[in-house]
KOLROMI-561259 format. One record per atom (N, C-alpha, C): x negated, y negated, z. Coordinates in steps of 0.001 Angstrom, whole numbers, plus 500000, padded with zeros to 6 digits. Layout:
XYZ/...
***
This chain:
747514768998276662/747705770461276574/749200770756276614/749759771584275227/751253771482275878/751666772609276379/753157772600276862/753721773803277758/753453775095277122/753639775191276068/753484776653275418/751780776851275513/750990776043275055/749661776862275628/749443777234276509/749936776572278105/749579776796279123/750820777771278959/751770778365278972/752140779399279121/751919780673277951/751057780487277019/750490781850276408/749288782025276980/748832781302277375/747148781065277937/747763782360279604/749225781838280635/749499782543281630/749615783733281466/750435784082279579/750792785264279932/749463786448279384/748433785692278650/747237786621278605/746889787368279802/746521786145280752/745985786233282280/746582787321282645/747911787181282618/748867788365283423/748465789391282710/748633789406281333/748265790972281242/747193791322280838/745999790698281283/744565791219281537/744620791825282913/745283790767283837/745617791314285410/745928792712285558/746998793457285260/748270794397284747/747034795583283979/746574794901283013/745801796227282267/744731796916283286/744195796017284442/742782795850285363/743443796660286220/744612796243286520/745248797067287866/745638798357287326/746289798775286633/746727799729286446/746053800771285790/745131800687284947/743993801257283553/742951800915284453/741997800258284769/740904799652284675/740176800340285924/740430799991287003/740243800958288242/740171801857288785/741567802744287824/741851804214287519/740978804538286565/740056804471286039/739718805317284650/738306805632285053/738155807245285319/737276807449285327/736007807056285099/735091807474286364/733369807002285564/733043807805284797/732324807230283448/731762808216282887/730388809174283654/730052810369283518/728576811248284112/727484810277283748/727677809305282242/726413808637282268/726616808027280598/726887806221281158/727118805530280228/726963805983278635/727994806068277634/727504805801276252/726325805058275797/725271806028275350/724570805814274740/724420805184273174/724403803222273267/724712802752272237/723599801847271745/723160802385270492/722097801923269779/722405800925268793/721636799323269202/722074797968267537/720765797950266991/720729797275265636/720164796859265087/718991795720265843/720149794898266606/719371793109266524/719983792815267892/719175791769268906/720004791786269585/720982791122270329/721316790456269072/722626789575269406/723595790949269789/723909791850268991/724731792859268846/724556793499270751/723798793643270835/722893794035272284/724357792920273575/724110791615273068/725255791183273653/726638791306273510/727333791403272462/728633791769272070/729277793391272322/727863794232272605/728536795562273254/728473795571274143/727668794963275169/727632795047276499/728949794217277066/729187793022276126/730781792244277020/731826792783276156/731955793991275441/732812794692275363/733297796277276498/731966797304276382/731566798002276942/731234798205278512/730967796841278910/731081796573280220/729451797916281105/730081798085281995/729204799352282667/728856800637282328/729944801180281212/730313802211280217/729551802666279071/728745801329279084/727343801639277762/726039801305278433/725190801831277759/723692801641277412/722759801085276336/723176799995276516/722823799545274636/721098799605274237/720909800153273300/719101799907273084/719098798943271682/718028798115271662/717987797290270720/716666798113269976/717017797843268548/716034798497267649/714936797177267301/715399796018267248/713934795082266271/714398794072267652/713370794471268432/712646793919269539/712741791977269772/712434791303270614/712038790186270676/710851789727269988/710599788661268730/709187788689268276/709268789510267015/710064790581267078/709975791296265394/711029790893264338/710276790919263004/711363790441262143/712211791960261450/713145792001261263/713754792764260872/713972792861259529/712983791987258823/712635792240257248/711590793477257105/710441793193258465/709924794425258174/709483795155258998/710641795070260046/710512796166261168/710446797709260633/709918798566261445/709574799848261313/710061800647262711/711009801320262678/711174801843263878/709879802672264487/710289803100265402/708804803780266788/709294805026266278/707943806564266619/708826807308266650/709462807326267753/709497806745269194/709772806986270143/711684806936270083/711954805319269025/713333804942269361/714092806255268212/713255806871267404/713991807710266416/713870808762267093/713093809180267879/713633810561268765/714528810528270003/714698808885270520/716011808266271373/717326808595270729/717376808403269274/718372808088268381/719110809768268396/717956810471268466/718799811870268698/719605812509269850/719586811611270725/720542811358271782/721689810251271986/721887809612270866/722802808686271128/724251808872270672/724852807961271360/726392808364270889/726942807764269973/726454806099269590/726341805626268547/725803804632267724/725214804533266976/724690803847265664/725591802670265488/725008800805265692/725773799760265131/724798799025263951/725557799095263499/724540798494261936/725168797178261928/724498796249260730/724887795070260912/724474794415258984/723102795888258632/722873794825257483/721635794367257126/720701794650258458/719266793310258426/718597794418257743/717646793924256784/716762794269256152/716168795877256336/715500796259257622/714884797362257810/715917798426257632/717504798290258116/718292799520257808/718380799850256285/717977799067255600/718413799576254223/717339800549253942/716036800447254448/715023801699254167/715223802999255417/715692802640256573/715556803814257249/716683804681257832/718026803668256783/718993804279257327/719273805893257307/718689806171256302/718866808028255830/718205808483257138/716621807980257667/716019808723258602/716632808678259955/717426807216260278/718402807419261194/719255808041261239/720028808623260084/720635809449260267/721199810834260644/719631810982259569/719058812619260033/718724812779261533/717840812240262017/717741812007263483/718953812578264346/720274812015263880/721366812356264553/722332812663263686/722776813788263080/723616813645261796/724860813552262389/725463813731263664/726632813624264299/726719812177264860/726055811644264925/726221810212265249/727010809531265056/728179808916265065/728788807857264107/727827806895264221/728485805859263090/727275804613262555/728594803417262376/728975802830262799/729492801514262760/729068800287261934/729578800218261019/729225799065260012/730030798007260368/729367796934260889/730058795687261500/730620794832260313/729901795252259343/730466794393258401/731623794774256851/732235796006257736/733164796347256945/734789795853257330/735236795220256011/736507794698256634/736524792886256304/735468792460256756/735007791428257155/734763790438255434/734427789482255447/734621788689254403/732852788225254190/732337788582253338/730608788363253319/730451787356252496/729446787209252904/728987785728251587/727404785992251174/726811786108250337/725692786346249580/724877785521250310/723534785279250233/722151785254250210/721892783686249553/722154782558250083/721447781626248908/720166781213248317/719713782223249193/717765782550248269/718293783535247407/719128784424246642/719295785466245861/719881784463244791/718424783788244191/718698783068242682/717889783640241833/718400783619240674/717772783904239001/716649783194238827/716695781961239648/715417780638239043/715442779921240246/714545778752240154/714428777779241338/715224777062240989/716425776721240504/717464775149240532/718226775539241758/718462776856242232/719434777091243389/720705776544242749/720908777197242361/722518777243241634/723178778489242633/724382777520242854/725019777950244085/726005779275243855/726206779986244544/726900780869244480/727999781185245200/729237781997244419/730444781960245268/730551782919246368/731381783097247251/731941783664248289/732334785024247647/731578786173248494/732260787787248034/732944788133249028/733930789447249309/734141789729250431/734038791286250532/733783791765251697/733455793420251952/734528794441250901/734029794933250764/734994796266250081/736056796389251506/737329796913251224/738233797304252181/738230798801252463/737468799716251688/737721801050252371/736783801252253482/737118802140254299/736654802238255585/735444802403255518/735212803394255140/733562803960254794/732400804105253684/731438803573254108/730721803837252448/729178804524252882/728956805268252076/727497805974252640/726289804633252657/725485805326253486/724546804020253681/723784803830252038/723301804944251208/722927804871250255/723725803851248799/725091803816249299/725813802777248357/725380801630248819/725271801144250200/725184799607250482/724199799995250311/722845800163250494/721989799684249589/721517799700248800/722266800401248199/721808800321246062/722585798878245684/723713798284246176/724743797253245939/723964796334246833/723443796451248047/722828795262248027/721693794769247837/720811795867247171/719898795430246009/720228794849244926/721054795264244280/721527794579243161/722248793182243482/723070792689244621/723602791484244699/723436791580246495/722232790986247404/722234791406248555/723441790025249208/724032790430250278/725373789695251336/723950789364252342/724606788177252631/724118787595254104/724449788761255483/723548788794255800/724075789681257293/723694789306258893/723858787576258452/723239787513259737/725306786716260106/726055787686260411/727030787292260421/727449787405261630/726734786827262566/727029787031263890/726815785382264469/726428784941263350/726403783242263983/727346782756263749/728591783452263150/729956782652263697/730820783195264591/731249782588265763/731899783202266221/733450783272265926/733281783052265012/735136783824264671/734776785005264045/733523785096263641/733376787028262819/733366787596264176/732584786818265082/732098788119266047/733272787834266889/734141787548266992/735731788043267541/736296789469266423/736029789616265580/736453790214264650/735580791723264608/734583791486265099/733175792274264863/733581793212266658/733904792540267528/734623792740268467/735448793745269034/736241793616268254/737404794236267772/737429795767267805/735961795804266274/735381797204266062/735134797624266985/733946796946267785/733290797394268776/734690798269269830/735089797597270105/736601798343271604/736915798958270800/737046799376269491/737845800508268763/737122801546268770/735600801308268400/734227802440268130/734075803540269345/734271802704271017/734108802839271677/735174803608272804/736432802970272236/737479803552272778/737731805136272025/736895805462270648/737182806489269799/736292807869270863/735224806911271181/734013807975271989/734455808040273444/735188807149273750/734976807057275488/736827807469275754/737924807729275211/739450807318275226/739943807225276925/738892807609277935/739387807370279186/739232805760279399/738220805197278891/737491803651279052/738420802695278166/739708803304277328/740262802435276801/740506800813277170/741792801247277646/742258799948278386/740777799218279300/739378799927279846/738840798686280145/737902798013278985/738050798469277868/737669797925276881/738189797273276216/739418796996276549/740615796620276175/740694794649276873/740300795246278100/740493794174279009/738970793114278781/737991793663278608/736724793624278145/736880792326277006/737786793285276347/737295792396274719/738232791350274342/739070791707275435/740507790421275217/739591788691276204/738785789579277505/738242788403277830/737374787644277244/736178788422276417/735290788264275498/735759787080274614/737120787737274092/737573786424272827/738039785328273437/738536785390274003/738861784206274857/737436783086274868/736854783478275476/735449782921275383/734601782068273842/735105783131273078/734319783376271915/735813782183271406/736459782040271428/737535781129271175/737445779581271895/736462779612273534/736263778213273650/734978777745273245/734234778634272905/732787778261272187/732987778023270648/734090778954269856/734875777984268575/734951776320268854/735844776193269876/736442775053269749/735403774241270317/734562773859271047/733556773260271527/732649772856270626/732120774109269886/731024773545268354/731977772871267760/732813773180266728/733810772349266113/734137771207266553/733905770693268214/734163769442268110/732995768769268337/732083769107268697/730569768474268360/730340768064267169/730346769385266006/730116768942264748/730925768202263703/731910767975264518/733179767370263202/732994765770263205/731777765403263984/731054763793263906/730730763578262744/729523764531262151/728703764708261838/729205764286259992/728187763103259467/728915763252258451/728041763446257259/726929763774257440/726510764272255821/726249765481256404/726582766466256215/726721767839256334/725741769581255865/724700768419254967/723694769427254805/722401769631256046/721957770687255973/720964771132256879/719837771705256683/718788771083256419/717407772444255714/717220774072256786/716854775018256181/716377776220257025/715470776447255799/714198777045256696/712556777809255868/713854779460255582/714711780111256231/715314781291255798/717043781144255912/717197781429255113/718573781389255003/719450782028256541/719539781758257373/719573782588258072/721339782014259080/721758781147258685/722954780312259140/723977779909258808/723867780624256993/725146780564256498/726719780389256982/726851781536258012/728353782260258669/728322780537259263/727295780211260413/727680779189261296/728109777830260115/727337778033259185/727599776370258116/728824776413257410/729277777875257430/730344777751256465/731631777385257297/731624778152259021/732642777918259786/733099776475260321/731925775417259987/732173773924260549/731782772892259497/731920773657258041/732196772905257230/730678772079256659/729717772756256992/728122772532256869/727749772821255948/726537772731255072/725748773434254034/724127773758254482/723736774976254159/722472774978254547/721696775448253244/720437774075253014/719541774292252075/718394774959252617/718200776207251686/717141777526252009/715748776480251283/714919776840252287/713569776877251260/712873777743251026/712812779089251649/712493780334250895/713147780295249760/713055781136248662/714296781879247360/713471783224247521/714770784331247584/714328785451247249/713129786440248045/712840785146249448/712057786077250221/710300785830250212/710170784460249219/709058784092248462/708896782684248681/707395782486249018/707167780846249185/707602779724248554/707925778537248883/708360777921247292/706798777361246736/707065777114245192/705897776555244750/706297775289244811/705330774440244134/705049772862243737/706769772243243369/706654773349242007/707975772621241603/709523772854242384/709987773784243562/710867774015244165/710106773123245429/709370772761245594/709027771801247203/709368770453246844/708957770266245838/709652768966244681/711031768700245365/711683769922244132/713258769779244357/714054769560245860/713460770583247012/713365770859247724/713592769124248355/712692768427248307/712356766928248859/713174765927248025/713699765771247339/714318765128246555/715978765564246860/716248767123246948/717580767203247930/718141767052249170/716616767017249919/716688766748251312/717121765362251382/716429764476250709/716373762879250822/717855762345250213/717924762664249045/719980762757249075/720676762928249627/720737764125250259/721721764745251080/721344763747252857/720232763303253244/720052762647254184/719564763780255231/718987764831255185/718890765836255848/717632765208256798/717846765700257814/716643765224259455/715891766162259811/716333767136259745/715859768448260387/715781769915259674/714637770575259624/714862771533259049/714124772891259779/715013773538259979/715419774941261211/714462775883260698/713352776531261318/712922777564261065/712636778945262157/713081779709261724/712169781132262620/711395781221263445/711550781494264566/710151781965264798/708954782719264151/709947784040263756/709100784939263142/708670784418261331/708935783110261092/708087782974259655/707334781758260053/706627781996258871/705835780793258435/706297779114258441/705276778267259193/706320777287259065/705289776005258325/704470776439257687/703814775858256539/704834775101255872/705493775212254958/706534775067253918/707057773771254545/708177774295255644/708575773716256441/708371772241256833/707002772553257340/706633771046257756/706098770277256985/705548770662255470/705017770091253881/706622769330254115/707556769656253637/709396769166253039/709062768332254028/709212768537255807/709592767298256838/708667765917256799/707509766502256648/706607764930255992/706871764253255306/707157764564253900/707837764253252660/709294763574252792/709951763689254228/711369763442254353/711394762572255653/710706762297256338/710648761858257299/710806762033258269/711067763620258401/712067764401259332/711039765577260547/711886766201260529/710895767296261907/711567768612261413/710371769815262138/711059771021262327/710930771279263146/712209772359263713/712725772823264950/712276774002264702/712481774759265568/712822776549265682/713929776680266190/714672777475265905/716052777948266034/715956779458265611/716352780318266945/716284781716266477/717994782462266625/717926782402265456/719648783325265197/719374784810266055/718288785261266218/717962786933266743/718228786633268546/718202785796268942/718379785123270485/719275786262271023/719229786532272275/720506787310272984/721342786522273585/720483785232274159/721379784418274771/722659783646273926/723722784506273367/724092784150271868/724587782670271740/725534782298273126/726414781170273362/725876779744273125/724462780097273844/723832779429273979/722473778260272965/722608779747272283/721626779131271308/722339778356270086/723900778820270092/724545778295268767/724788776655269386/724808776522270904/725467775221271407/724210774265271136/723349775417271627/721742774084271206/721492773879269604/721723774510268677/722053774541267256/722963773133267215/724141773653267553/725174771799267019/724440770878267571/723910771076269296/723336769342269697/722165769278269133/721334769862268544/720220769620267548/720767769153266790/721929769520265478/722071768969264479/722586767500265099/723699767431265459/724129766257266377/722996764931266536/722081765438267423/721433764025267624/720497764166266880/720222765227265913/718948764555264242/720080763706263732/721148763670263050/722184762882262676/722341761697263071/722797761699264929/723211760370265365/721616759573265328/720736759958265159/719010758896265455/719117758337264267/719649758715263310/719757758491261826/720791757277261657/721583757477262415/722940756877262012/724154757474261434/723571758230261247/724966759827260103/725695760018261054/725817760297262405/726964760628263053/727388759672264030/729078759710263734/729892758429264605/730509758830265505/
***
C-alpha cells in the first residue's frame, strides 16, 4: 500500500469527520422522513445508505415479483400521492404505468437513474436466433426526457436496465441519489453528503474484491435463462450468453445453438431467476454437463449477492480446471 493512498484514504476520513461534526449533527430533523418511492429493491438499498434516517423508501415490485409483469396495487398508487419522490430505473412495468404514476402525483419529481450513465442494450433484442451481438449505446446527455419518449425508444431498441449490478454505475447512480435528495431535503445536505462519500468508499472495496476473484477466471463466458447481468459481465471483462431472445422460449434450433456455444466457450453454470422458468435452463445444463444456479439480481442484500455471484462463477471454473 503506498504513502499516498494511505494518505488520500486519511484525508477522506478527515473530511467525512469535519462534514459529521460540523453539518451532520447540526442539521435539523426532518417532521417526518422523505417519502421515497423505487422501482426494485436493490434501489431500496442505495437510498437508504445515501439518505440515512431522512428517508422512507417503499419498494414497488415486491420480493417474488417479476417486474416484467408487475402491476402496481391500488394501494401503492394512492401511497404515490404522497410521496416526495419517484426513482425509476427502467424495469419493464414502468414503461406501462409510468403516465399513471405520474398522474397520481403530478408534482412529484421522478429520477431517472439512468440518465447520464452509459447503457448497453438487451442481448435477447435480436432480429433472429444466431444472436448476433450488439454494440454498446450510451444514455442521451440531456437532463430530462418525458417518460413517453423512453418508452417509445425503448420499444424500438430496448437498453438493459438492470444496471445496478455494477458497482461502479451504482457509485454513479449514487451520486444522483445525494443530489435528488439534497434538492428536496437542502437542510440534510452535507449528511448526505457524508452518507454517500461513505457509501462509495464501500462500493469501491466491493469493486476491487470482485475484480480480484474474477481476474482468475479464464474462459470468460457465462450462461443466464434472462439476460439479466450484463453491467456485472461487462465490468470484469465477462460475457453472458442469454437463453431467452426477446422475452420468448428458445426452440429446438436456438437450444441447439445454445449447447454447442456453451460447450466451446467451456461454460459450467448457467444462472437463472427465481422468478422464471427454469425448464430451458436445465434441458442446455444436461446437454453440457453443467448445473443451474439461481442468482437473483432483484436481492436487497446487494453486496452480497454480487460476492456469491463471482465465488459461484469462481469455483464452476476452478472444478473444471478454467481457473488458475
Amino acid at each position: 500500500m503506498s504513502a499516498l493512498f494511505v494518505l488520500q484514504t486519511a484525508r477522506r476520513r478527515l473530511a467525512a469527520v469535519t462534514l459529521l461534526s460540523l453539518g451532520l449533527c447540526g442539521a435539523p430533523a426532518l417532521a417526518e422522513p422523505l417519502s421515497v418511492f423505487v422501482s426494485v429493491l436493490p434501489l431500496e438499498t442505495f437510498v437508504e445508505q445515501v439518505g440515512g434516517e431522512r428517508v422512507d423508501v417503499r419498494v414497488m415490485v415486491m420480493p417474488g415479483q417479476s417486474p416484467a409483469t408487475y402491476e402496481p396495487s391500488p394501494k401503492q398508487i394512492a401511497a404515490l400521492a404522497e410521496a416526495d419522490l419517484y426513482i425509476r430505473i427502467g424495469v419493464p412495468f414502468e414503461q406501462a404505468w409510468m403516465d399513471r404514476i405520474r398522474a397520481a402525483n403530478p408534482d412529484m419529481p421522478v429520477l431517472d437513474l439512468r440518465e447520464g450513465l452509459p447503457l448497453r442494450r438487451l442481448e435477447n433484442h435480436t432480429h433472429d436466433e444466431h444472436g448476433h451481438e450488439h454494440g454498446h449505446e450510451h444514455a442521451p446527455d440531456h437532463a430530462h426526457e418525458g417518460a413517453h419518449d423512453h418508452a417509445e425508444s425503448e420499444a424500438a431498441d430496448p437498453m438493459d436496465p438492470h444496471i445496478w449490478t455494477s458497482p461502479r454505475m451504482v457509485r454513479l447512480m449514487a451520486e444522483s441519489i445525494r443530489d435528488a435528495l439534497s434538492r428536496l431535503d437542502p437542510a440534510g445536505t452535507q449528511a448526505y453528503a457524508v452518507n454517500q462519500s461513505a457509501f462509495d468508499e464501500r462500493l469501491q472495496t466491493l469493486d476491487a474484491e470482485l475484480a480480484a476473484m474474477l481476474s482468475e477466471i479464464q474462459d470468460r463466458s457465462f450462461l443466464v435463462y434472462h439476460p439479466a447481468w450484463g453491467y456485472f459481465a461487462d465490468a470484469y471483462g465477462l460475457e453472458q450468453v442469454p437463453i431467452e431472445l426477446s422475452g420468448k422460449e428458445p426452440g429446438p434450433r436456438r437450444l441447439a445453438q445454445l449447447v454447442d456455444q456453451a460447450k466451446e466457450a467451456g461454460a459450467r453454470v448457467i444462472l437463472v431467476q427465481p422468478q422464471f422458468d427454469q425448464r430451458a435452463a436445465k434441458q442446455v445444463a444436461r446437454a453440457i454437463g453443467g448445473r443451474v444456479e439461481a442468482m437473483n439480481p432483484l436481492s436487497a442484500d446487494y453486496a452480497e449477492t454480487l460476492r456469491a455471484l463471482a465465488a459461484l462463477l469462481v469455483e464452476a471454473y476452478a472444478a473444471s480446471g478454467d481457473a488458475r
